[in-house]
C-alpha positions in Angstrom: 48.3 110.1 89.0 48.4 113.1 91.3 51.1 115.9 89.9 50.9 118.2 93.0 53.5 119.1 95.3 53.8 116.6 98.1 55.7 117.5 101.7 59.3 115.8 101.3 59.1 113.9 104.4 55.9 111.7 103.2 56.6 110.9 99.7 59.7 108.8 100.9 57.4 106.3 102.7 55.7 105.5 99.0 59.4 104.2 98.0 61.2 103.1 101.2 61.7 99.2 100.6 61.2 100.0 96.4 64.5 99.4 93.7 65.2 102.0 91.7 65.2 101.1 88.7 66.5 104.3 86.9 67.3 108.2 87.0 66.6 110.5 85.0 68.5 114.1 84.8 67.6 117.5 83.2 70.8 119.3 83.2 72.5 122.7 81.6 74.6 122.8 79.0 76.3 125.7 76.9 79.2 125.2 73.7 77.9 121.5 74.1 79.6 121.3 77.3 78.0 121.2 81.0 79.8 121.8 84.3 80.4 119.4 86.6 78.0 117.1 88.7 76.0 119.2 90.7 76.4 122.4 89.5 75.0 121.6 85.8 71.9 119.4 87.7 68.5 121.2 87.6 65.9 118.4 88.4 65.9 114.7 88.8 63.5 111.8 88.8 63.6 108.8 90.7 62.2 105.7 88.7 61.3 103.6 91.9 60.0 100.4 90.5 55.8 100.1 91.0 55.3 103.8 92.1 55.0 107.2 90.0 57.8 108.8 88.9 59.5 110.8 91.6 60.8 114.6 90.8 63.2 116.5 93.1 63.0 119.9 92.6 65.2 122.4 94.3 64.4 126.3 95.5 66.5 128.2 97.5 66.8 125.9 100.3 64.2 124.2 100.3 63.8 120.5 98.5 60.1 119.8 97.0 59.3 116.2 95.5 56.4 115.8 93.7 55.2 112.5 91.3 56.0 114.6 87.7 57.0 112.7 84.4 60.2 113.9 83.0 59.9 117.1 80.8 61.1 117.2 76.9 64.8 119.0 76.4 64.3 122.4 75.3 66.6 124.7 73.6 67.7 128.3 75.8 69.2 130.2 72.8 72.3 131.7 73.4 72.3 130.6 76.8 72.7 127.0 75.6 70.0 124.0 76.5 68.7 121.8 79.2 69.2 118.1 78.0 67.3 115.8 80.1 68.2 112.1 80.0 69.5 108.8 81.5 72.0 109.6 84.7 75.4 108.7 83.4 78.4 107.9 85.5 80.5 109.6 86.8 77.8 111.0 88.6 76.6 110.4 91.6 73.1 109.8 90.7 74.3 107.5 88.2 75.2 104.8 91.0 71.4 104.5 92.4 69.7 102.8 89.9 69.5 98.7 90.8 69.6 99.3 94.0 66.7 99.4 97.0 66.3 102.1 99.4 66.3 101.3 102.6 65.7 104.2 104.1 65.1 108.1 104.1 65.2 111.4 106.4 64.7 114.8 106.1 67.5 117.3 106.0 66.4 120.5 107.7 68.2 123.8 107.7 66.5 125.6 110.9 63.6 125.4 109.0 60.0 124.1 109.1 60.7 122.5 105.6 63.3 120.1 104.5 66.7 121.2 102.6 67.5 118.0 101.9 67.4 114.5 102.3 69.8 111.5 103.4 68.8 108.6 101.1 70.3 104.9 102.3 70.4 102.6 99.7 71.5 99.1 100.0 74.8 99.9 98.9 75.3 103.6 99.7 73.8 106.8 101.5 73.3 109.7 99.5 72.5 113.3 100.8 70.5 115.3 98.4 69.9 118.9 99.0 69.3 122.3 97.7 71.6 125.1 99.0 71.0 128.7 97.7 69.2 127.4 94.7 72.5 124.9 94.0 72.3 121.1 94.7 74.4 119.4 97.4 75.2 115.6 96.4 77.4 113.9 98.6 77.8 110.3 99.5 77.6 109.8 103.3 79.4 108.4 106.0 76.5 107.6 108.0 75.6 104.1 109.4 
């Protein structure tokens, strides 16, 4: 299995027409609490079924996805932890898994490289992007 970074608009072709079968979150908490949805993700993972594992990984604006295994939870001292497992509703991400993706695009923000992208499942459409170093998720409209 390769573990390098990929360019965003090609990895999507691996999955398009794939179920997902799970996803799995690394997010931050501190006092055993986390903030909400997008502002406590750090990295996901998209379980499609008979592929790698997908990782989304966010910088700036600019959205890399790579095949990576999730990492271990680690401990940040006294500025809390990063837990990483199962998405649970209600967030978004939770409401992928069982579900086949129809169909992906790129999201790009004046740039050469994608921000983000607009994931249609059979069920919903997802936008997925990275903002400033935050994540965007927002279910779409789009038909």
């Amino acid at each position: 299995m390769r573990d390098s970074l990929q360019p965003t608009e090609a990895v999507p072709r691996q999955v398009i027409g794939r179920n997902l079968v799970a996803v799995t979150e690394a997010r931050h908490w501190s006092g055993g609490r986390r903030s909400g949805d997008a502002e406590s993700l750090l990295h996901f993972w998209l379980h499609f079924q008979g592929v790698p594992v997908l990782m989304a990984h966010g910088s700036g604006e600019l959205l890399r996805l790579q095949f990576a295994e999730p990492y271990a939870a680690y401990d940040m001292g006294e500025f809390g932890e990063t837990r990483v497992g199962p998405a649970q509703r209600p967030d978004l991400l939770a409401l992928l898994p069982g579900h086949r993706l129809l169909n992906a695009a790129s999201i790009h923000g004046g740039r050469t490289q994608p921000a983000g992208l607009l994931l249609r499942f059979d069920h919903c459409n997802l936008v997925v992007a990275s903002l400033g170093d935050e994540w965007l998720l927002r279910l779409a409209d789009y038909e």
